[in-house]
N, CA, C and O atoms as a MOPAC input file, in Angstrom:
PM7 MOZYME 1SCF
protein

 N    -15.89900 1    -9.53200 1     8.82100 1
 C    -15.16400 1    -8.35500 1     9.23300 1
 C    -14.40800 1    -7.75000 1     8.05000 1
 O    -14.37000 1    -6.52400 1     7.93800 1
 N    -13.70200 1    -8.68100 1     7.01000 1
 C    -13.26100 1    -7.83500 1     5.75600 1
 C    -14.09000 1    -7.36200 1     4.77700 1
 O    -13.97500 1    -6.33800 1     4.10400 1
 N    -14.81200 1    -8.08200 1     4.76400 1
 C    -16.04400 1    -7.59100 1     3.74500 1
 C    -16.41200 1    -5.75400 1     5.04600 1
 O    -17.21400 1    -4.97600 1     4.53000 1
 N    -16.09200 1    -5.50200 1     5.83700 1
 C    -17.26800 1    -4.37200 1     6.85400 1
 C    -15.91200 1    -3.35400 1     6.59700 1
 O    -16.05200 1    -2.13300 1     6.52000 1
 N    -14.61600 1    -4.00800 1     6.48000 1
 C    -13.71200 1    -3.17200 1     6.12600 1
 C    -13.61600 1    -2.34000 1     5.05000 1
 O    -13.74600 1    -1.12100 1     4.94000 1
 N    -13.32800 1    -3.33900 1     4.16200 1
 C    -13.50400 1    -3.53900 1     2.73200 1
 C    -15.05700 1    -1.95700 1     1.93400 1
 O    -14.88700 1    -0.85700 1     1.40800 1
 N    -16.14000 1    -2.63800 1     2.23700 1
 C    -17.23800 1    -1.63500 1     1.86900 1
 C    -16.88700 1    -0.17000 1     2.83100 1
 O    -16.98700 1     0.85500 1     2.15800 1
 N    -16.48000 1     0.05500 1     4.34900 1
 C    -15.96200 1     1.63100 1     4.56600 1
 C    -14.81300 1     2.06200 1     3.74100 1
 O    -14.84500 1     3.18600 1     3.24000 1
 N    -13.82200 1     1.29600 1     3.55400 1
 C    -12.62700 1     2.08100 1     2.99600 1
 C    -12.98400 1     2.69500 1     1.12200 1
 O    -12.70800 1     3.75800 1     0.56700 1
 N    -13.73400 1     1.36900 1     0.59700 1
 C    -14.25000 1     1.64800 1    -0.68700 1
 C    -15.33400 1     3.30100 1    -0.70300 1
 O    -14.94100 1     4.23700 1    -1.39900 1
 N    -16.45300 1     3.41500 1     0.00900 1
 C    -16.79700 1     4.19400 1     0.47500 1
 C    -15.74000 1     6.16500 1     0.32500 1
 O    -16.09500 1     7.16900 1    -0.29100 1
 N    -14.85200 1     5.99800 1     0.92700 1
 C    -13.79600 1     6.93500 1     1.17200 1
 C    -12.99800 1     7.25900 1    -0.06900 1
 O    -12.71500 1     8.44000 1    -0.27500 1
 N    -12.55300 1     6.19400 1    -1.03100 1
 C    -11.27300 1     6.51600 1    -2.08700 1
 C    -12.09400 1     6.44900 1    -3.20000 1
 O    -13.20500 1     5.93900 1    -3.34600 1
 N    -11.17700 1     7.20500 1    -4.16300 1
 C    -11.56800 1     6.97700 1    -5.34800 1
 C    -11.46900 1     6.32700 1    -6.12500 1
 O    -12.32800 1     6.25700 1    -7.00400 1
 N    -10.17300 1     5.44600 1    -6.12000 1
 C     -9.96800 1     4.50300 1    -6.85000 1
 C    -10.25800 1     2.91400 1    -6.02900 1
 O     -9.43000 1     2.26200 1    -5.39300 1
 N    -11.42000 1     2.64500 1    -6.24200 1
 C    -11.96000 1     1.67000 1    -5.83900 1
 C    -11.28100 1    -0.00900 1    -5.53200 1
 O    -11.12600 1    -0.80600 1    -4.60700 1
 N    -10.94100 1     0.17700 1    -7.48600 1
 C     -9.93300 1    -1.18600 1    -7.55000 1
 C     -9.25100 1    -1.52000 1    -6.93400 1
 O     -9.15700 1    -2.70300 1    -6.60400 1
 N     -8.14000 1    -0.13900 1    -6.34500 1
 C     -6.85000 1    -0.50200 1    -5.63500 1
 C     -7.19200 1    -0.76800 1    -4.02700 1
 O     -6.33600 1    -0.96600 1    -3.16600 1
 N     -8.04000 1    -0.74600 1    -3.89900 1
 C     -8.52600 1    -1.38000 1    -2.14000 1
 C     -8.31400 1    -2.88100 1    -2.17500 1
 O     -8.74000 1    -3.69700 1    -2.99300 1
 N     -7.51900 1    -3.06900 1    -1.04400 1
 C     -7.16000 1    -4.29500 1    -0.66200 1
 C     -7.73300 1    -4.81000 1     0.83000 1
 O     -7.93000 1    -4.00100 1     1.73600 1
 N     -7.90000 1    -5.80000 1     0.93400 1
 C     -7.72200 1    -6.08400 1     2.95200 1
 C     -7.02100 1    -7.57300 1     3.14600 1
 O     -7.52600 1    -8.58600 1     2.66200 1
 N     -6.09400 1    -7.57600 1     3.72600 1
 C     -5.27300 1    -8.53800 1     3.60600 1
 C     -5.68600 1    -8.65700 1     5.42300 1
 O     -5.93600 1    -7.71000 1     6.16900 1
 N     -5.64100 1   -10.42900 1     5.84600 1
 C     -5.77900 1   -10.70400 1     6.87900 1
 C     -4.96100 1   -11.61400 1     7.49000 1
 O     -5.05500 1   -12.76300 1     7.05800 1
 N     -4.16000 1   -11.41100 1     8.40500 1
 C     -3.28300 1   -12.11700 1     8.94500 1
 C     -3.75400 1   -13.26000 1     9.70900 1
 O     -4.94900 1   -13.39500 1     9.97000 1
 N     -2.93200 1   -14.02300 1    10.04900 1
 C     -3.22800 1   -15.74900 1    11.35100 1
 C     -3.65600 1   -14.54100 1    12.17800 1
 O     -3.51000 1   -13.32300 1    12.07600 1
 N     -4.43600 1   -15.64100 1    13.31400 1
 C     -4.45200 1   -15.17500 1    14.45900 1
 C     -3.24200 1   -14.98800 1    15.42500 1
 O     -2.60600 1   -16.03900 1    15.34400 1
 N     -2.63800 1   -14.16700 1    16.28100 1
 C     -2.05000 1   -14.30900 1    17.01100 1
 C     -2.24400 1   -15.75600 1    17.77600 1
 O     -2.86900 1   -16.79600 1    17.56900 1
 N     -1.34200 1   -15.22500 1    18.78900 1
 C     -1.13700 1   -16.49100 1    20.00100 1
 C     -2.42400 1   -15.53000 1    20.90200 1
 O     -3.48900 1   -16.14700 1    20.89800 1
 N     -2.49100 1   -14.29800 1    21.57600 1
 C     -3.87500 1   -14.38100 1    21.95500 1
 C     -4.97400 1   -13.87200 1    21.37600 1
 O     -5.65900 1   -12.96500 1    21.85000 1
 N     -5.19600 1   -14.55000 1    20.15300 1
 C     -6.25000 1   -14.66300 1    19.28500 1
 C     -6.73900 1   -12.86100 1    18.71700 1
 O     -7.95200 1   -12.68000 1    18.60700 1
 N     -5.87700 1   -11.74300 1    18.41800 1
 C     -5.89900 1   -10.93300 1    18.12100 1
 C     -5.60900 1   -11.40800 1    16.33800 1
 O     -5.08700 1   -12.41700 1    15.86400 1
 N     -6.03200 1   -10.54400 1    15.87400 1
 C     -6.30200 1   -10.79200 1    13.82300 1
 C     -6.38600 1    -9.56400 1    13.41300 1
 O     -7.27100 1    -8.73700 1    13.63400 1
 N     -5.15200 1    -9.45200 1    12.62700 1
 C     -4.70300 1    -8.09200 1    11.76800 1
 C     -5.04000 1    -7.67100 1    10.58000 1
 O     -4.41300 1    -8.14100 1     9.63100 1
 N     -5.67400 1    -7.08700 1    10.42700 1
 C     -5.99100 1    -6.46300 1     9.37200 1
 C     -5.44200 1    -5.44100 1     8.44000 1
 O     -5.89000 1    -4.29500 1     8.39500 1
 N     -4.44300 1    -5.88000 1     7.68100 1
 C     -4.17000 1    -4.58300 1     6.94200 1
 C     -4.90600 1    -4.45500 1     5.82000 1
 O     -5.38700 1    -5.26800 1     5.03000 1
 N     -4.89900 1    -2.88800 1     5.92700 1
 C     -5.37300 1    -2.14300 1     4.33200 1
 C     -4.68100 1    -1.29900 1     3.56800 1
 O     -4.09300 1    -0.26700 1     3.89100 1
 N     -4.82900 1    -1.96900 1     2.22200 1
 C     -4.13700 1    -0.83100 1     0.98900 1
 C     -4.67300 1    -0.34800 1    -0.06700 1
 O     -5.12200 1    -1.05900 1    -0.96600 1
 N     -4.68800 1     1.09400 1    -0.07400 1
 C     -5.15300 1     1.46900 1    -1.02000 1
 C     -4.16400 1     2.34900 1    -1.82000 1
 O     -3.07500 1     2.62400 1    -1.31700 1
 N     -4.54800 1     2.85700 1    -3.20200 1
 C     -3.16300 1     3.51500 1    -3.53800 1
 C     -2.95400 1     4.82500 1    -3.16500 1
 O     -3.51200 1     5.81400 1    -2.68900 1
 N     -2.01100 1     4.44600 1    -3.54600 1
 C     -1.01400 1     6.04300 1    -2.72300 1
 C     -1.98200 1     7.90300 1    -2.57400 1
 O     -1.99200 1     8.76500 1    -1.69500 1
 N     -2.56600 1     7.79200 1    -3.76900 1
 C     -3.06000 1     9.29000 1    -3.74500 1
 C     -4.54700 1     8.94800 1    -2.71500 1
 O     -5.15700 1     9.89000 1    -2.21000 1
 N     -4.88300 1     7.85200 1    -2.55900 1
 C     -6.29700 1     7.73100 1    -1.37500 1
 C     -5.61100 1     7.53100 1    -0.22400 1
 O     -6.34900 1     7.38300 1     0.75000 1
 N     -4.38900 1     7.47400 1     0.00500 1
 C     -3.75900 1     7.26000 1     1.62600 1
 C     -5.15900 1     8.50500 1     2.53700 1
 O     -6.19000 1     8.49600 1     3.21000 1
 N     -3.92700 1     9.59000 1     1.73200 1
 C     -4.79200 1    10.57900 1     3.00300 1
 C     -6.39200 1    10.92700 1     2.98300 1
 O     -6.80500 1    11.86000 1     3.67300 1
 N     -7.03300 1    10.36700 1     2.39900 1
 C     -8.22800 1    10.39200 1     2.65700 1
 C     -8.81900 1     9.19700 1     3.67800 1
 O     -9.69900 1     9.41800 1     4.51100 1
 N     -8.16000 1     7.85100 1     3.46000 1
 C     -8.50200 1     6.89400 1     4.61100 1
 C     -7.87000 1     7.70500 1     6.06700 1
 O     -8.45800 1     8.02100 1     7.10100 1
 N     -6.62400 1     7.85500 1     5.71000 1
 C     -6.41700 1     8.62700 1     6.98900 1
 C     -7.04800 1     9.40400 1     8.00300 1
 O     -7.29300 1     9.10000 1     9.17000 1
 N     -7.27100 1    10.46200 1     7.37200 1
 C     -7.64200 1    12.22100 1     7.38900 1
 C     -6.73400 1    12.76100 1     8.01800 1
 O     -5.60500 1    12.32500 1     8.23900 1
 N     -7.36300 1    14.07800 1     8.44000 1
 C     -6.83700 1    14.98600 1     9.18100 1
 C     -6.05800 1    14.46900 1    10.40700 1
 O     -6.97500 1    13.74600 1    10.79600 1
 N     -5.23400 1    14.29800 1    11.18500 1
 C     -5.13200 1    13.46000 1    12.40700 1
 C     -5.04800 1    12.53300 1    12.61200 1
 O     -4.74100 1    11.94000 1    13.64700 1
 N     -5.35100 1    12.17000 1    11.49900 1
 C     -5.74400 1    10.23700 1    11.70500 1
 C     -6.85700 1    10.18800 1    12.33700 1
 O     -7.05600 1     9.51700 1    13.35000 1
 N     -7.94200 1    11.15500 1    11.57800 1
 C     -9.53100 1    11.05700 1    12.39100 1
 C    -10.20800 1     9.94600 1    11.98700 1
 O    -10.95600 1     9.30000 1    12.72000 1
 N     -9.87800 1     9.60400 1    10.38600 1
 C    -10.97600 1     8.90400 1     9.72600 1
 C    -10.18400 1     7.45000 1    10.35900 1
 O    -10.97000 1     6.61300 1    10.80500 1
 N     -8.98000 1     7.16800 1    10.41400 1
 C     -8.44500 1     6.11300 1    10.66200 1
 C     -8.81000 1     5.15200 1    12.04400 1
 O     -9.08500 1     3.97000 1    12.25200 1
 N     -8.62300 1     6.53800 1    12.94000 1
 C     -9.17500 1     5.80500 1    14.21400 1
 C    -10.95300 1     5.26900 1    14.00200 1
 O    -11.37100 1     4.15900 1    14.32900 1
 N    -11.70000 1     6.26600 1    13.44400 1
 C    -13.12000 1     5.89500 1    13.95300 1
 C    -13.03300 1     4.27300 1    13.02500 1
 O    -13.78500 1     3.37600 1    13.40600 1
 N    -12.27900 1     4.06600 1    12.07800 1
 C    -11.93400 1     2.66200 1    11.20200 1
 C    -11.90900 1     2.00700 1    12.25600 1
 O    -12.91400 1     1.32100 1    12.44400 1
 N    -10.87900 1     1.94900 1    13.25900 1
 C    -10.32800 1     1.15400 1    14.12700 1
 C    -11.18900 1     0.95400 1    15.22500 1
 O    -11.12400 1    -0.11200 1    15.83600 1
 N    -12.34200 1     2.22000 1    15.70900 1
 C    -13.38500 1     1.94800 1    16.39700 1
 C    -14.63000 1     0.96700 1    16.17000 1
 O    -15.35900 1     0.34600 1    16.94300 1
 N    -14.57100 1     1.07400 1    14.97200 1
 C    -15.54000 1     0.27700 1    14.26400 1
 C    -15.24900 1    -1.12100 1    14.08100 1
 O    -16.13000 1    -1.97300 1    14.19700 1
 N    -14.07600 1    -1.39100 1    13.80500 1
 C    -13.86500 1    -2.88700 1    13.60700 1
 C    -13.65400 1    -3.40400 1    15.28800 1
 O    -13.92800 1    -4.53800 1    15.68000 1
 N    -13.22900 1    -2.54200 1    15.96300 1
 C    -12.63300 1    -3.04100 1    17.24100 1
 C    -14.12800 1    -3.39000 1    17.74500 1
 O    -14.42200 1    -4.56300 1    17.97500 1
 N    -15.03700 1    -2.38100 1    17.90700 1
 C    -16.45000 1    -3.07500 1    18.72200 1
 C    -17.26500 1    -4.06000 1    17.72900 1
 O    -18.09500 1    -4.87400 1    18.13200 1
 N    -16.89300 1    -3.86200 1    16.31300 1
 C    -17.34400 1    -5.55900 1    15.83700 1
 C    -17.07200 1    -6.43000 1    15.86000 1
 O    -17.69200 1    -7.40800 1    15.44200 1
 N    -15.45900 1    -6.37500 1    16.64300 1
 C    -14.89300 1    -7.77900 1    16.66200 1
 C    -15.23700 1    -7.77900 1    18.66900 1
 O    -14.71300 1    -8.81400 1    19.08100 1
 N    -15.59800 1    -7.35000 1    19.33400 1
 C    -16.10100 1    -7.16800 1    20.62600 1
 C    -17.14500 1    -8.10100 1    20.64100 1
 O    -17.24500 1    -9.12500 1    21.31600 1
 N    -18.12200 1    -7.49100 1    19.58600 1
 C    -19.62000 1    -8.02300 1    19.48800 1
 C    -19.51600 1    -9.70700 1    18.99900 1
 O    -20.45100 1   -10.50200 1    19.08800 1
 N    -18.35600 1    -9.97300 1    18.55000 1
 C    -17.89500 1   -11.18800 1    17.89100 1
 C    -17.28000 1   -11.89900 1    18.82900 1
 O    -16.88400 1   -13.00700 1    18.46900 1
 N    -17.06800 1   -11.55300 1    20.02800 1
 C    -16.11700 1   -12.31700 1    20.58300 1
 C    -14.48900 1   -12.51100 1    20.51300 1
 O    -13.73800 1   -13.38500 1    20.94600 1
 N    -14.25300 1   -11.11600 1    19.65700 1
 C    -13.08600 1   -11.35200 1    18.79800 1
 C    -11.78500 1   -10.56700 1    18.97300 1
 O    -12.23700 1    -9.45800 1    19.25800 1
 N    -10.62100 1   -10.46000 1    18.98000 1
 C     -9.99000 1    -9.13100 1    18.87700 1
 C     -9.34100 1    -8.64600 1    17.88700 1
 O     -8.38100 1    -9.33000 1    17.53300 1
 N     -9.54500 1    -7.64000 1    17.28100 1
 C     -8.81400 1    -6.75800 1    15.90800 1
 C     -8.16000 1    -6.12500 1    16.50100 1
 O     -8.08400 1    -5.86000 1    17.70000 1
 N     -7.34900 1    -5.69100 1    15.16600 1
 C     -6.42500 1    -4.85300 1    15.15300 1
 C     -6.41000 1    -4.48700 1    13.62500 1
 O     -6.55400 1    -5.40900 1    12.82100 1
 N     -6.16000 1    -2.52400 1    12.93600 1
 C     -6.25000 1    -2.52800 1    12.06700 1
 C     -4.95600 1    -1.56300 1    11.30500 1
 O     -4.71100 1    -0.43300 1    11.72800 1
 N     -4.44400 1    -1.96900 1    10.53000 1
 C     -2.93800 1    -1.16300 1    10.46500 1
 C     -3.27900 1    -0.91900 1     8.67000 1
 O     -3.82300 1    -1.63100 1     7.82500 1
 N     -2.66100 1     0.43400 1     8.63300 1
 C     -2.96500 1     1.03700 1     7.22500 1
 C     -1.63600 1     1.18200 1     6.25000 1
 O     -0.87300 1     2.04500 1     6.68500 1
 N     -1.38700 1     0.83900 1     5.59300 1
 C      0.14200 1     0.60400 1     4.50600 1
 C     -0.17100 1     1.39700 1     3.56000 1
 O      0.58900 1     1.54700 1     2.60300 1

């Protein structure tokens, strides 16, 4: 799942290097957090408009962690 993160957000910014995905414990009901950082001038492009690009992020990991048996969650810093 970080590696599926990891290759969309790289995808989006320009500065490649500064992409991070940091993964938290599991919760108590087995929910697993995902944050991502990239630097400051690629914020609003992971974002977008609305937080368009952000959600379909969050769509994407959410039905791969579905297909996994799993539950995500994905928060952007």
């Amino acid at each position: 799942m970080e590696q599926l993160i990891t290759t969309i957000v790289k995808g989006l910014v320009d500065d490649k290097e500064n992409v991070e995905v940091i993964v938290d414990e599991p919760l108590e009901d087995g929910t697993i957090t995902y944050h991502i950082h990239v630097a400051p001038d690629d914020m609003g492009r992971v974002i977008g408009k609305q937080g368009r690009i952000a959600k379909a992020i969050r769509v994407v990991v959410r039905a791969m962690a579905n297909k996994a048996g799993e539950k995500a969650v994905v928060e952007i810093d």
